[in-house]
NUSELUM-855445 format. One record per atom (N, C-alpha, C): x, y, z; residue in three letters. Coordinates in steps of 0.05 Angstrom, whole numbers, plus 5000, padded with zeros to 4 digits. Example, Ala and Ser with C-alpha at 12.3 -4.5 7.8 and 13.67 -1.06 7.14 Angstrom:
2
526448865156ALA 524649105156ALA 526449345156ALA 525749555142SER 527349795143SER 525850015157SER 
//
This chain:
223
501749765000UNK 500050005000UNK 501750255000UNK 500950444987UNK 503150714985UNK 501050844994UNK 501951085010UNK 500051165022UNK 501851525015UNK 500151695008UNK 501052055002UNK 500352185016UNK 501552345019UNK 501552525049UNK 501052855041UNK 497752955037UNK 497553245021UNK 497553435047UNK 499853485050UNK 499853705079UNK 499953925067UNK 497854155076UNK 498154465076UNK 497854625101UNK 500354755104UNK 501354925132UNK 502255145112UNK 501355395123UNK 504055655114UNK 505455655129UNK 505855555143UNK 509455595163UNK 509555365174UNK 509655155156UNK 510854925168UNK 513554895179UNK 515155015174UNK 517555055188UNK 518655105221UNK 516755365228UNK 516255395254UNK 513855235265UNK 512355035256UNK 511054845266UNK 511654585282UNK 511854535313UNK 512954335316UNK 512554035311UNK 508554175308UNK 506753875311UNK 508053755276UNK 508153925255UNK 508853845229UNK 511453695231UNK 513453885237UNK 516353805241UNK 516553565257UNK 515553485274UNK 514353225289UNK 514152975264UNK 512053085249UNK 510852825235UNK 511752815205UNK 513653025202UNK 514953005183UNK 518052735191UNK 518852865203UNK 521452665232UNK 519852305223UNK 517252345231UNK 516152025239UNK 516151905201UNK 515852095189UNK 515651985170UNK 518151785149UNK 520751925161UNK 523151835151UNK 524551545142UNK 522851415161UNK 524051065153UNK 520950965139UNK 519051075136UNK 517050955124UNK 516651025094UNK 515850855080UNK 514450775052UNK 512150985038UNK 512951325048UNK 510251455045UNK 510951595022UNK 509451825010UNK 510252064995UNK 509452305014UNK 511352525026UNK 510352655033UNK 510352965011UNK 507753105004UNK 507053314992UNK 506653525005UNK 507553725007UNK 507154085015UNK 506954204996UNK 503354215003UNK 502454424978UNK 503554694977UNK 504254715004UNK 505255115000UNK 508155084994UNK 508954825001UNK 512454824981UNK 512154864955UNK 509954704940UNK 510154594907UNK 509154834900UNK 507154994910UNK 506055204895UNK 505055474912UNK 507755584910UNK 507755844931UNK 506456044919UNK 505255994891UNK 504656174870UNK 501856184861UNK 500655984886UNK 498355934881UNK 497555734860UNK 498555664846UNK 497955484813UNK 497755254821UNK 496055104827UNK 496254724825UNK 496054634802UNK 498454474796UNK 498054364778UNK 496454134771UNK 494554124765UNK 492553914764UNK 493453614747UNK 494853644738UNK 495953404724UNK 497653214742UNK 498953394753UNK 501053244775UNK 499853174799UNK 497353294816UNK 496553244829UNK 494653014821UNK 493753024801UNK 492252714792UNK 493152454790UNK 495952494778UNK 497452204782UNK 498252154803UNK 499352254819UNK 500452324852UNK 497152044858UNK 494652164849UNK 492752024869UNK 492751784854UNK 493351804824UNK 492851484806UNK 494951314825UNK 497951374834UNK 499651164838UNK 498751114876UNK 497551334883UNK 497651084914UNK 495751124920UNK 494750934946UNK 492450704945UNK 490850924974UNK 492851094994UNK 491251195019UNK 491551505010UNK 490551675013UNK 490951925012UNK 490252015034UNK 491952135047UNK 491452275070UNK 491352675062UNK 490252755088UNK 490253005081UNK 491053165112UNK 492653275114UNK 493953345137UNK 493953655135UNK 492853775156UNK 493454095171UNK 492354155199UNK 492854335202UNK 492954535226UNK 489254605224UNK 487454595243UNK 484854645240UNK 484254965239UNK 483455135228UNK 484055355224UNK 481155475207UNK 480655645242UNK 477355675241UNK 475755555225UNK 475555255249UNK 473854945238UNK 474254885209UNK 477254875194UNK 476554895176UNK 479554805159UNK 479754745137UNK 483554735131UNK 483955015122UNK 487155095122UNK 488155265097UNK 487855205075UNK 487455515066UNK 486255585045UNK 488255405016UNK 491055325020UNK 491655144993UNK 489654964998UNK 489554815015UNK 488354535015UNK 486154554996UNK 484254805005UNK 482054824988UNK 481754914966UNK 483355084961UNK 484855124924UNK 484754764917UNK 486454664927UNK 487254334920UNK 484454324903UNK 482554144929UNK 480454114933UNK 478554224898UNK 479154514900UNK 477354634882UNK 478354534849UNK 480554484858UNK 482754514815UNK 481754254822UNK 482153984841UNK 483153734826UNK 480953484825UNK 479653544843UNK 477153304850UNK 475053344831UNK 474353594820UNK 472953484794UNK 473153384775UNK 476153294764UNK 477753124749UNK 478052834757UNK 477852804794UNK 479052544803UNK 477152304814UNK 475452324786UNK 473252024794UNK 474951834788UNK 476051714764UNK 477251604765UNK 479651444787UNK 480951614792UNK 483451634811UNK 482351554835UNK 480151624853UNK 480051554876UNK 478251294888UNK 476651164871UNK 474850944881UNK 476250774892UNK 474850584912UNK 476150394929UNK 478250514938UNK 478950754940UNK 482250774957UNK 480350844980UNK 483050975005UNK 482251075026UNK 482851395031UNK 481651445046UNK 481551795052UNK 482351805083UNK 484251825090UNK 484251945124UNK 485352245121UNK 484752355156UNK 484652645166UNK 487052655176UNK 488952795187UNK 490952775199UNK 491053105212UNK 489453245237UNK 488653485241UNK 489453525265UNK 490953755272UNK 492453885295UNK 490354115304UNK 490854085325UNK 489454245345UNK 490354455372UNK 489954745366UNK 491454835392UNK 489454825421UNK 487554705422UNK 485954715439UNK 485554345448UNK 484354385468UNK 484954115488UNK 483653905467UNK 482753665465UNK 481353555449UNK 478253545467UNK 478653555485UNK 476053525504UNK 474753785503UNK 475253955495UNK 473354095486UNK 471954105462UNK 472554035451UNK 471553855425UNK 467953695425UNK 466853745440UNK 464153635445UNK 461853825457UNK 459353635456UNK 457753785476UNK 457753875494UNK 458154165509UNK 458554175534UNK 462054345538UNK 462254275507UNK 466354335511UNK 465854645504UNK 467954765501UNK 468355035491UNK 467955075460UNK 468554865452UNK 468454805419UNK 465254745406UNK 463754585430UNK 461254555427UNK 459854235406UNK 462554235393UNK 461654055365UNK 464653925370UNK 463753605347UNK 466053465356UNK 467953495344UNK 470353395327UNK 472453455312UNK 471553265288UNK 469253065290UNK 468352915266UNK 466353105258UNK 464553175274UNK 463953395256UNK 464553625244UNK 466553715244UNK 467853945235UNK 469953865215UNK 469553515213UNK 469553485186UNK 468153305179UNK 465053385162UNK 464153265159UNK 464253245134UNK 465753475122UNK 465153475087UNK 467553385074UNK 469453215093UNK 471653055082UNK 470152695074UNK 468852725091UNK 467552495099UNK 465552415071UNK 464052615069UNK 463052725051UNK 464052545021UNK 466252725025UNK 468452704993UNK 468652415000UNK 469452315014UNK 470751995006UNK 467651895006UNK 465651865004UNK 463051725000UNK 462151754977UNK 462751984963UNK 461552144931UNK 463552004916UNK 466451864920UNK 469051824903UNK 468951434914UNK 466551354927UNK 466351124940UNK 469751064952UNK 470651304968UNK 472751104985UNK 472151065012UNK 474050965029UNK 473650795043UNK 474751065074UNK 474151145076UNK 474151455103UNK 474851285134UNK 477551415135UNK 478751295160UNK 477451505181UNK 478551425203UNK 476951575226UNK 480151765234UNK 478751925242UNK 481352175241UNK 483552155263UNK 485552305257UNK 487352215273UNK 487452565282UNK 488552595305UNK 488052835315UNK 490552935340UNK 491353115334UNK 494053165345UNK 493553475366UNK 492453465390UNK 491353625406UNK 493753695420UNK 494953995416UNK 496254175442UNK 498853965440UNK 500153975417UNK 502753825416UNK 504753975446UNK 505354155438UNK 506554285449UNK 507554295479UNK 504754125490UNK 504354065524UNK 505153735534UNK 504353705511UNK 505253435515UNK 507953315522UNK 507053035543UNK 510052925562UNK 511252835540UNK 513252765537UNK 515152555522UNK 514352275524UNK 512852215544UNK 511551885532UNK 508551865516UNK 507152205518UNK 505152195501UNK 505052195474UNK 508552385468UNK 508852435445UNK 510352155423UNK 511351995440UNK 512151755441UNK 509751515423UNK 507251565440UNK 505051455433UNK 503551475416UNK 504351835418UNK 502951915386UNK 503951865364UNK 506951845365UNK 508651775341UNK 508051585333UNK 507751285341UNK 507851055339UNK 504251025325UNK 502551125340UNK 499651215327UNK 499951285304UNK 501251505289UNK 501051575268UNK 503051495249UNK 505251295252UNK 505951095241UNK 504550895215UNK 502950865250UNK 501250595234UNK 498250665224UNK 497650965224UNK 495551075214UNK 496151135188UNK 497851095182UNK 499151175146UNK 499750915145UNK 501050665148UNK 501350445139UNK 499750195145UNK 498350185167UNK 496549905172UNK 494449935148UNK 493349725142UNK 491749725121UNK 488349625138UNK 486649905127UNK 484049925131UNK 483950035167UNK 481549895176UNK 481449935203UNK 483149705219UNK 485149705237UNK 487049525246UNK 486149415272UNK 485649225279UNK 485649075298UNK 487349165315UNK 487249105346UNK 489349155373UNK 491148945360UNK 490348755359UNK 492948475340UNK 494548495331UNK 493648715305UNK 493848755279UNK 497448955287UNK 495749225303UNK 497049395314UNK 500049275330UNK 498849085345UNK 501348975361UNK 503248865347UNK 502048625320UNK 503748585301UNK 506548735295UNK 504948975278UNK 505949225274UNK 508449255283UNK 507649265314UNK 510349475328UNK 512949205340UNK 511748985336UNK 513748835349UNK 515648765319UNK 514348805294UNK 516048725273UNK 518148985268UNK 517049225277UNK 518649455278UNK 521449355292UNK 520149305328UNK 522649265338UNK 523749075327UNK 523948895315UNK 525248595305UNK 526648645280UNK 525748865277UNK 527348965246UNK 528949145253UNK 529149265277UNK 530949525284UNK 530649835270UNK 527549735266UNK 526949975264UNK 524750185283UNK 525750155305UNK 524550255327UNK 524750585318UNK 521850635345UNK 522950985332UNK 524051095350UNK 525850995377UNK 527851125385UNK 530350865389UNK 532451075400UNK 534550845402UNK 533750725434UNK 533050445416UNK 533850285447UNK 535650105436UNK 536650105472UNK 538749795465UNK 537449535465UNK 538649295457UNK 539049055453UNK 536248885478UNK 537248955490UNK 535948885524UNK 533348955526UNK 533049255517UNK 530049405521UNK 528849195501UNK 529449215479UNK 528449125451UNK 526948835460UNK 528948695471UNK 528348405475UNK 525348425495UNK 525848505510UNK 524048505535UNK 521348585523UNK 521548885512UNK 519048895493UNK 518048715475UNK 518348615458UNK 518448445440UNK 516448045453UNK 517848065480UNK 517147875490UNK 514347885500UNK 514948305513UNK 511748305534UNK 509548355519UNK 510448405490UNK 508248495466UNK 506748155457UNK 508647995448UNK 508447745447UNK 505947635472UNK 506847605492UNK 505347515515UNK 502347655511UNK 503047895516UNK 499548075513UNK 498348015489UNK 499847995470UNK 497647915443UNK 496747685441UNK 498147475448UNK 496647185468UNK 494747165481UNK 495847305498UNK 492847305527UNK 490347535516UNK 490747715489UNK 487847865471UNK 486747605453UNK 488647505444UNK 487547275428UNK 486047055436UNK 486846955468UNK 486546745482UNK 483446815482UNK 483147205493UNK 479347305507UNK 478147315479UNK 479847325456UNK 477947345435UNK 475747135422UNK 477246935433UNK 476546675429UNK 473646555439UNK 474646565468UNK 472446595492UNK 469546795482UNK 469747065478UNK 468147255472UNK 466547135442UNK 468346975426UNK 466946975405UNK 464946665409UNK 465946405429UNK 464846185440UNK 462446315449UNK 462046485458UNK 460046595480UNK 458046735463UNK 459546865441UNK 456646945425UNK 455746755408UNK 457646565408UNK 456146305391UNK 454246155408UNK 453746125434UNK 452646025451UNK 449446025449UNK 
//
């Protein structure tokens, strides 16, 4: 699966949450795209952005939420290329990839935000239903900035496998994932030899003992 990465930030540079997930992206199999790199001049080129969607299979769309809403390239994108891209997009997938400077819990009924972060994108959702693709559930990067070093840890590894697992992934699926990482040495920090092992073993064990209840749970609804 190739999965393309349509990020629009105007200052992705001084961005940490970007510069973050740009970093995560380095040992993986992705394309990453910056619309305000390729076209500072405003012009999309519609040709290039169409093959870009003919050759891979996930299209993601990544920014900063910016009054409930993306920057304004994204939606230039949006306006030059999707009435061209019936073709190009059926059966693929569509995920969100959206930063937030406000808590995510405010994000609801009752929150300061009022409405949830699926609703405020509902007309992405939208697009992958009209192009019959397959609309991941969003991935959402709240108040990077505050965050401990084992959250940001967690998030990394989250959005890893939110660009490469295929479809919606199982806890299994996921655990898979990260223990072939470590076994390949491609962890996303340096550990040593020792850490590696130990993980590797306690990932092993827990995906046993999910497999073991899955079993049971599914005896029981056969009952």
């Amino acid at each position: 699966m190739r999965t393309l990465i349509i990020v629009s930030h105007p200052t992705i540079e001084t961005s940490l949450n970007q510069q973050f997930f740009k970093e995560a992206t380095e040992n993986l199999t992705v394309t990453w795209h910056h619309l305000e790199k390729h076209y500072p001049d405003w012009t999309i080129d519609r040709d290039t952005e169409l093959e870009l969607l003919k050759t891979h299979d996930r299209i993601i769309f990544q920014f900063p939420l910016y009054w409930y809403s993306a920057p304004a390239h994204l939606k230039l994108w949006e306006d030059t290329v999707l009435e061209h891209a019936d073709e190009f997009l059926k059966g693929k997938e569509l995920g969100i990839v959206v930063t937030t400077g406000v808590s995510e819990k405010e994000y609801q009924a009752g929150g300061k935000e009022e409405y949830t972060i699926s609703e405020f994108l509902r007309p992405y959702q939208r697009i992958a239903h009209k192009f019959e693709m397959t609309f991941l559930p969003p991935f959402v990067m709240a108040q990077f900035m505050y965050q401990t070093e084992e959250k940001r840890w967690e998030r990394l590894v989250a959005y890893q496998q939110y660009l490469t697992l295929v479809g919606k992934p199982t806890l299994i699926q996921r655990i898979n994932w990260f223990i072939e990482r470590l076994s390949s040495n491609h962890s996303l920090q340096q550990l040593d030899q020792t850490k590696q092992a130990f993980l590797i073993d306690y990932l092993e064990n827990e995906k046993e003992e999910i497999e073991d209840l899955t079993f049971i749970l599914q005896e029981l609804k056969e009952q």
